[in-house]
Rosetta silent file (secondary structure, phi, psi, omega in degrees, C-alpha in Angstrom):
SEQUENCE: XXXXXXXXXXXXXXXXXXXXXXXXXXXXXXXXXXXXXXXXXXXXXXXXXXXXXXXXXXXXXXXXXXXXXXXXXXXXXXXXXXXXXXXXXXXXXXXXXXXXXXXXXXXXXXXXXXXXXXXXXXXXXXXXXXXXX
SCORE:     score description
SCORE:     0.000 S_00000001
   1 L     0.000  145.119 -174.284  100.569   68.246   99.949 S_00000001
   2 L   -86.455  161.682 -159.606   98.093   71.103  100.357 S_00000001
   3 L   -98.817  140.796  153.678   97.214   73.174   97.253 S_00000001
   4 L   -27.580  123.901  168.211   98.666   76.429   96.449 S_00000001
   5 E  -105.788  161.731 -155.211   96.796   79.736   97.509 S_00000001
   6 E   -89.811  132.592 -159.922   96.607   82.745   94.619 S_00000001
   7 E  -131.279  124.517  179.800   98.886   85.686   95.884 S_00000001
   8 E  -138.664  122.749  156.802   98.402   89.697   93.915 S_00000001
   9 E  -110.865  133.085  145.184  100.467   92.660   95.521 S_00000001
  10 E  -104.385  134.705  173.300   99.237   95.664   94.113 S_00000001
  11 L  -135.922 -173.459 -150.661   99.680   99.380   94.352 S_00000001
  12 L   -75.196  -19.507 -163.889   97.913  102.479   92.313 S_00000001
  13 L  -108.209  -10.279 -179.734  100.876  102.318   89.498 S_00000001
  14 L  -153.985  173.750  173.418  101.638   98.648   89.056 S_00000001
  15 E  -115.826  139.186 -151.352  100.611   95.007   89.998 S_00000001
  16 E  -109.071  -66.292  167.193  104.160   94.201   91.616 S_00000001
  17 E  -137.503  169.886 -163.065  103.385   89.821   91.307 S_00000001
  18 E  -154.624  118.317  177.271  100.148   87.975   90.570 S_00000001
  19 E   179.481  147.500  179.535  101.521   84.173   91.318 S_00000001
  20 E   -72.500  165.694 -177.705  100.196   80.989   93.408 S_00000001
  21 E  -120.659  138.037  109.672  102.001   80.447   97.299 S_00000001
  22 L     4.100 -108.517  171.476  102.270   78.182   99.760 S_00000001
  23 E  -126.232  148.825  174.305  102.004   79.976  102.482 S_00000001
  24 E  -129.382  127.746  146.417  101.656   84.378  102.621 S_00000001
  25 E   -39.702   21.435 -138.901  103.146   86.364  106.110 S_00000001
  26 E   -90.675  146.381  153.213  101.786   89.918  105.835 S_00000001
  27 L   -87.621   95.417 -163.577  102.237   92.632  107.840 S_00000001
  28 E   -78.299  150.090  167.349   98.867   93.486  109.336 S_00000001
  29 L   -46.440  -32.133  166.003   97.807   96.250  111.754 S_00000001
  30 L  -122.982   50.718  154.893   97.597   93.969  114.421 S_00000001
  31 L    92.008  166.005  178.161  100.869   92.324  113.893 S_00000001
  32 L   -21.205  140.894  154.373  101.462   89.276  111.460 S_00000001
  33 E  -154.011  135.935  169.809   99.278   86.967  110.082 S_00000001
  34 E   -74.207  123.872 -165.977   99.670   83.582  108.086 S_00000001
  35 E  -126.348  120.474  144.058   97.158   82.723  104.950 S_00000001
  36 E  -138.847  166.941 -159.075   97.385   79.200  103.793 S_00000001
  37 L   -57.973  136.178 -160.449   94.633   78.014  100.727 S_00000001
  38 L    52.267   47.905 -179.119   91.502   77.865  102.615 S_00000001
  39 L   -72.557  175.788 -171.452   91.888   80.292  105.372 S_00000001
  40 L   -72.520  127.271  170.990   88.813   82.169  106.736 S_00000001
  41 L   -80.975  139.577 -173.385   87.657   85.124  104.894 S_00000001
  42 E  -160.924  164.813 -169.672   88.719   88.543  105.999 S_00000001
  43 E  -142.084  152.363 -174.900   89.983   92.182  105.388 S_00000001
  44 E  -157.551  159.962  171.265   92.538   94.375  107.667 S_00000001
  45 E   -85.888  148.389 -169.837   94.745   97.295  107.285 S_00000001
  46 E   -94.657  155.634  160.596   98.667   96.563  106.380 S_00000001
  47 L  -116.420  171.277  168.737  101.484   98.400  108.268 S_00000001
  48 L   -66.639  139.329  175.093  104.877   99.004  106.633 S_00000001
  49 E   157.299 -132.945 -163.677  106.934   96.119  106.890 S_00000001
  50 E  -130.261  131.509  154.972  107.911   92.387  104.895 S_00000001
  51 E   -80.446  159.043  168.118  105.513   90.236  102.941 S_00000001
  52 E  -144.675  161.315  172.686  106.833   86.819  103.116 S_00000001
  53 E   176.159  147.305 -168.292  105.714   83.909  101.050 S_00000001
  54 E  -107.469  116.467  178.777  106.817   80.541   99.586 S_00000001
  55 L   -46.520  162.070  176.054  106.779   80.083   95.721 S_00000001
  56 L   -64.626  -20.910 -164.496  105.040   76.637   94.871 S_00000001
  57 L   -95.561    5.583 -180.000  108.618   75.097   94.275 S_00000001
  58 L   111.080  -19.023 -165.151  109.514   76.184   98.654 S_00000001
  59 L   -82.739  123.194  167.323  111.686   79.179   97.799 S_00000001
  60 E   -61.895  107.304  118.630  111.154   82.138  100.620 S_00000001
  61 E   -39.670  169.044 -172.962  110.008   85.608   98.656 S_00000001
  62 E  -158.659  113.824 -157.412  110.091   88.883   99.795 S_00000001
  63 E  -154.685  126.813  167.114  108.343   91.711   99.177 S_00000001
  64 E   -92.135  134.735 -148.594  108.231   95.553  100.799 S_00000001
  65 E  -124.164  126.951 -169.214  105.061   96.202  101.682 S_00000001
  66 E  -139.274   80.222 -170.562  104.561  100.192  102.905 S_00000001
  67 L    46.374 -163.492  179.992  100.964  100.051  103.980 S_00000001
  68 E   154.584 -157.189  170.934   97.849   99.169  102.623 S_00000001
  69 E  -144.788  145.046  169.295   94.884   96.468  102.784 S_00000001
  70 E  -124.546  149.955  177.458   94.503   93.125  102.445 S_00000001
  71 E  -130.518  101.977 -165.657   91.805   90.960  101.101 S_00000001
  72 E   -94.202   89.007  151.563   92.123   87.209  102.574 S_00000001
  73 L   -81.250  170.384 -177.475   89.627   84.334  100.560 S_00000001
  74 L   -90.775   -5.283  158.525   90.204   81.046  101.026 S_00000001
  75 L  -110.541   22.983 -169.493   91.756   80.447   97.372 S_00000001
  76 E  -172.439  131.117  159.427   93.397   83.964   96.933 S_00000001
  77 E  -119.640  146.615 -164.427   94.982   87.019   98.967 S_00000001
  78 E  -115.157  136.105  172.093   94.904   90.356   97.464 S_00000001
  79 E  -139.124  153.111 -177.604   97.032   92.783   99.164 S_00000001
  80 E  -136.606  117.235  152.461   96.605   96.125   97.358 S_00000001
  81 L   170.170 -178.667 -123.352   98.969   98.485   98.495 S_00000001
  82 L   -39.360  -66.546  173.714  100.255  102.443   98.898 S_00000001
  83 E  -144.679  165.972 -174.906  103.537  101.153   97.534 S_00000001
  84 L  -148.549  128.417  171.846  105.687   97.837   97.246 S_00000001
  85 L  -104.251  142.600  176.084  109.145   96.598   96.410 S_00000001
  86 E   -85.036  149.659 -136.832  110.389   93.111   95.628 S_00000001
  87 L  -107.739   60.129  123.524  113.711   92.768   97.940 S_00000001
  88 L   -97.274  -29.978 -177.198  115.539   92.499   94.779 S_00000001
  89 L  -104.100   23.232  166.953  114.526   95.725   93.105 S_00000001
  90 L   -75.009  163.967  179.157  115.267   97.817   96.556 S_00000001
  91 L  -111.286  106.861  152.393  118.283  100.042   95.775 S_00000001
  92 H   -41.428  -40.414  161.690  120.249   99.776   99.164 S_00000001
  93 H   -48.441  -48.227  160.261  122.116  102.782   98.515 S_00000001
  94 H   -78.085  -39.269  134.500  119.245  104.659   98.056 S_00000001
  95 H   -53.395  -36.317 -176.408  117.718  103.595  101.537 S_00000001
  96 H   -60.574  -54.527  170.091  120.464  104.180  103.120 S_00000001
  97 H   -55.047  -43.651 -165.008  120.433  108.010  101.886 S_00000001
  98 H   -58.682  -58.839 -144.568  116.367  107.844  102.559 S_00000001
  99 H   -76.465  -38.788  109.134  117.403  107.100  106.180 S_00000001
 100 H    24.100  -70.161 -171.820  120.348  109.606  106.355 S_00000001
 101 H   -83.549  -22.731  152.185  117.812  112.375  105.429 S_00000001
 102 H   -45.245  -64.689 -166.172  115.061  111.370  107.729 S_00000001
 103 H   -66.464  -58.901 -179.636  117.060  111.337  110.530 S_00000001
 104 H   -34.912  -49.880 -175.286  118.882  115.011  109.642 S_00000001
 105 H   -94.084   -9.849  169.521  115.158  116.142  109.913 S_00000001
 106 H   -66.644  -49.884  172.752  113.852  114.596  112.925 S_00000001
 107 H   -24.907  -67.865 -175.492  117.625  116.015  114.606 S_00000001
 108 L   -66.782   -9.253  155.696  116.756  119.220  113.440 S_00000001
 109 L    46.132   51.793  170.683  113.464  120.171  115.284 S_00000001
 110 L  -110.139  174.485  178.488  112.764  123.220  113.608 S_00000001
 111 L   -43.291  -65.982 -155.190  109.429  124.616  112.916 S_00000001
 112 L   -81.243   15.940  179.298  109.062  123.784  109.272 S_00000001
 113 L   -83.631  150.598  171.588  109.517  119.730  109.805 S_00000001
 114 L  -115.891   90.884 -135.002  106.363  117.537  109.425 S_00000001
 115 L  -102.934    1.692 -160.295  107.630  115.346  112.331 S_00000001
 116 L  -121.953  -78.589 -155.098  104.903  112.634  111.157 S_00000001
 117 H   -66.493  -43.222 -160.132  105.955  112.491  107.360 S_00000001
 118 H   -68.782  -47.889 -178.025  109.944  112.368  108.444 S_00000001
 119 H   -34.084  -49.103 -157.443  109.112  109.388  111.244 S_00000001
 120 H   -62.997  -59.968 -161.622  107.215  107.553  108.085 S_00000001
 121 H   -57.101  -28.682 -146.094  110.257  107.798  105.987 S_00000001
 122 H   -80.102  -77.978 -167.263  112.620  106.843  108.642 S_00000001
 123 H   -15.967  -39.162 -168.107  110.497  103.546  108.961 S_00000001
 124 H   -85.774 -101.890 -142.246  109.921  102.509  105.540 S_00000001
 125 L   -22.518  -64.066 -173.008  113.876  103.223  104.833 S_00000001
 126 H   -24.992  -39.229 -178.729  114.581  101.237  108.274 S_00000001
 127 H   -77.229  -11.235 -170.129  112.519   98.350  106.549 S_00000001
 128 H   -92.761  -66.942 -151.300  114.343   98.291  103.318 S_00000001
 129 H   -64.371  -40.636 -146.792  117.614   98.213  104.735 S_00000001
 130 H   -79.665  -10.057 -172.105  116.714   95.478  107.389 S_00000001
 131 H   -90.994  -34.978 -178.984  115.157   93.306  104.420 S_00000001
 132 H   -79.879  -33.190 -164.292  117.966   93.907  102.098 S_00000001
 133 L  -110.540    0.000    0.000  120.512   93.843  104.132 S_00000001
Protein backbone atom coordinates (compact mmCIF):
# COMPACT_ATOMS: atom_id res chain seq x y z
CA UNK A 1 0.00 0.00 0.00
CA UNK A 2 1.39 3.44 -0.81
CA UNK A 3 2.20 5.79 2.11
CA UNK A 4 0.04 8.50 3.26
CA UNK A 5 0.60 12.17 1.94
CA UNK A 6 0.45 15.20 4.81
CA UNK A 7 -2.80 17.29 4.09
CA UNK A 8 -3.15 21.33 6.03
CA UNK A 9 -6.27 23.49 4.93
CA UNK A 10 -5.74 26.77 6.15
CA UNK A 11 -7.30 30.18 6.09
CA UNK A 12 -6.16 33.73 7.82
CA UNK A 13 -8.34 32.80 11.16
CA UNK A 14 -7.88 29.09 11.65
CA UNK A 15 -6.03 25.88 10.43
CA UNK A 16 -9.42 24.01 9.52
CA UNK A 17 -7.34 20.07 9.56
CA UNK A 18 -3.63 19.29 9.61
CA UNK A 19 -3.93 15.22 9.04
CA UNK A 20 -2.15 12.50 6.66
CA UNK A 21 -4.44 11.32 3.18
CA UNK A 22 -4.49 8.99 0.77
CA UNK A 23 -5.30 10.69 -1.91
CA UNK A 24 -6.31 14.99 -2.01
CA UNK A 25 -8.96 16.33 -5.09
CA UNK A 26 -8.69 20.13 -4.99
CA UNK A 27 -10.30 22.52 -6.80
CA UNK A 28 -7.69 24.28 -8.91
CA UNK A 29 -7.99 27.15 -11.42
CA UNK A 30 -7.63 24.94 -14.13
CA UNK A 31 -10.11 22.42 -13.01
CA UNK A 32 -9.29 19.42 -10.59
CA UNK A 33 -6.29 17.91 -9.72
CA UNK A 34 -5.27 14.63 -7.77
CA UNK A 35 -2.06 14.66 -5.21
CA UNK A 36 -1.01 11.27 -4.12
CA UNK A 37 2.51 11.05 -1.68
CA UNK A 38 5.12 11.77 -4.14
CA UNK A 39 3.51 13.88 -6.71
CA UNK A 40 5.56 16.53 -8.60
CA UNK A 41 6.13 19.75 -6.95
CA UNK A 42 3.91 22.67 -7.74
CA UNK A 43 1.77 25.79 -6.80
CA UNK A 44 -1.71 27.05 -8.48
CA UNK A 45 -4.57 29.20 -7.61
CA UNK A 46 -7.84 27.38 -5.97
CA UNK A 47 -11.39 28.24 -7.23
CA UNK A 48 -14.42 27.87 -4.95
CA UNK A 49 -15.55 24.50 -4.87
CA UNK A 50 -14.97 20.72 -2.82
CA UNK A 51 -11.71 19.44 -1.42
CA UNK A 52 -11.97 15.78 -1.42
CA UNK A 53 -9.66 13.40 0.32
CA UNK A 54 -9.41 9.91 1.88
CA UNK A 55 -8.49 9.62 5.65
CA UNK A 56 -5.68 6.87 6.06
CA UNK A 57 -8.46 4.36 7.30
CA UNK A 58 -10.46 4.99 3.21
CA UNK A 59 -13.22 7.24 4.55
CA UNK A 60 -14.14 10.12 1.75
CA UNK A 61 -13.72 13.84 3.54
CA UNK A 62 -14.98 16.90 2.52
CA UNK A 63 -14.06 20.14 2.86
CA UNK A 64 -15.41 23.79 1.34
CA UNK A 65 -12.81 25.31 -0.13
CA UNK A 66 -13.76 29.23 -1.32
CA UNK A 67 -10.56 30.11 -3.08
CA UNK A 68 -7.12 30.24 -2.38
CA UNK A 69 -3.58 28.53 -3.19
CA UNK A 70 -2.17 25.46 -3.01
CA UNK A 71 1.25 24.23 -2.27
CA UNK A 72 1.78 20.51 -3.75
CA UNK A 73 5.36 18.57 -2.33
CA UNK A 74 5.70 15.24 -2.76
CA UNK A 75 5.13 14.34 1.11
CA UNK A 76 2.64 17.23 1.95
CA UNK A 77 -0.14 19.61 0.34
CA UNK A 78 -0.76 22.87 1.88
CA UNK A 79 -3.80 24.50 0.69
CA UNK A 80 -4.04 27.88 2.46
CA UNK A 81 -7.17 29.40 1.87
CA UNK A 82 -9.62 32.78 1.82
CA UNK A 83 -12.04 30.63 3.77
CA UNK A 84 -13.02 26.84 4.39
CA UNK A 85 -15.72 24.67 5.85
CA UNK A 86 -15.70 21.00 6.77
CA UNK A 87 -19.16 19.61 5.15
CA UNK A 88 -20.18 18.92 8.59
CA UNK A 89 -19.86 22.36 10.12
CA UNK A 90 -21.84 24.02 6.93
CA UNK A 91 -25.17 25.28 8.34
CA UNK A 92 -27.59 24.33 5.40
CA UNK A 93 -30.09 26.67 6.47
CA UNK A 94 -27.88 29.33 6.41
CA UNK A 95 -26.81 28.64 2.67
CA UNK A 96 -29.86 28.34 1.67
CA UNK A 97 -30.72 32.05 2.97
CA UNK A 98 -27.00 33.06 1.51
CA UNK A 99 -28.45 31.92 -1.86
CA UNK A 100 -31.98 33.44 -1.39
CA UNK A 101 -30.25 36.86 -0.91
CA UNK A 102 -27.82 36.64 -3.72
CA UNK A 103 -30.22 35.92 -6.08
CA UNK A 104 -32.84 38.92 -4.76
CA UNK A 105 -29.75 41.09 -5.73
CA UNK A 106 -28.65 39.90 -8.97
CA UNK A 107 -32.93 40.08 -9.85
CA UNK A 108 -32.84 43.44 -8.80
CA UNK A 109 -30.40 45.25 -11.22
CA UNK A 110 -30.32 48.43 -9.64
CA UNK A 111 -27.48 50.77 -9.58
CA UNK A 112 -26.18 50.21 -6.10
CA UNK A 113 -25.51 46.18 -6.63
CA UNK A 114 -21.84 45.03 -6.93
CA UNK A 115 -22.94 42.47 -9.59
CA UNK A 116 -19.36 40.72 -9.04
CA UNK A 117 -19.56 40.41 -5.11
CA UNK A 118 -23.47 39.07 -5.40
CA UNK A 119 -22.35 36.38 -8.38
CA UNK A 120 -19.42 35.29 -5.70
CA UNK A 121 -21.93 34.70 -3.04
CA UNK A 122 -24.38 33.00 -5.21
CA UNK A 123 -21.48 30.47 -6.02
CA UNK A 124 -19.97 29.77 -2.80
CA UNK A 125 -23.74 29.31 -1.32
CA UNK A 126 -24.48 27.08 -4.60
CA UNK A 127 -21.36 24.99 -3.39
CA UNK A 128 -22.43 24.51 0.13
CA UNK A 129 -25.74 23.42 -0.62
CA UNK A 130 -24.60 20.99 -3.46
CA UNK A 131 -21.93 19.47 -0.91
CA UNK A 132 -24.28 19.30 1.93
CA UNK A 133 -27.04 18.42 0.43
Amino acid sequence: MAENIFLEVVTPSKVVISEEAQIVVAPGSNGEFGVLRGHTTFLTSLNTGTLRYKDPAGQEKLIFINGGFAEVLPGKVTLLAESAEKKEDIDLARAKKAKERAEQRLAAKGENVDFVRAEASLRRAIQRISLVG
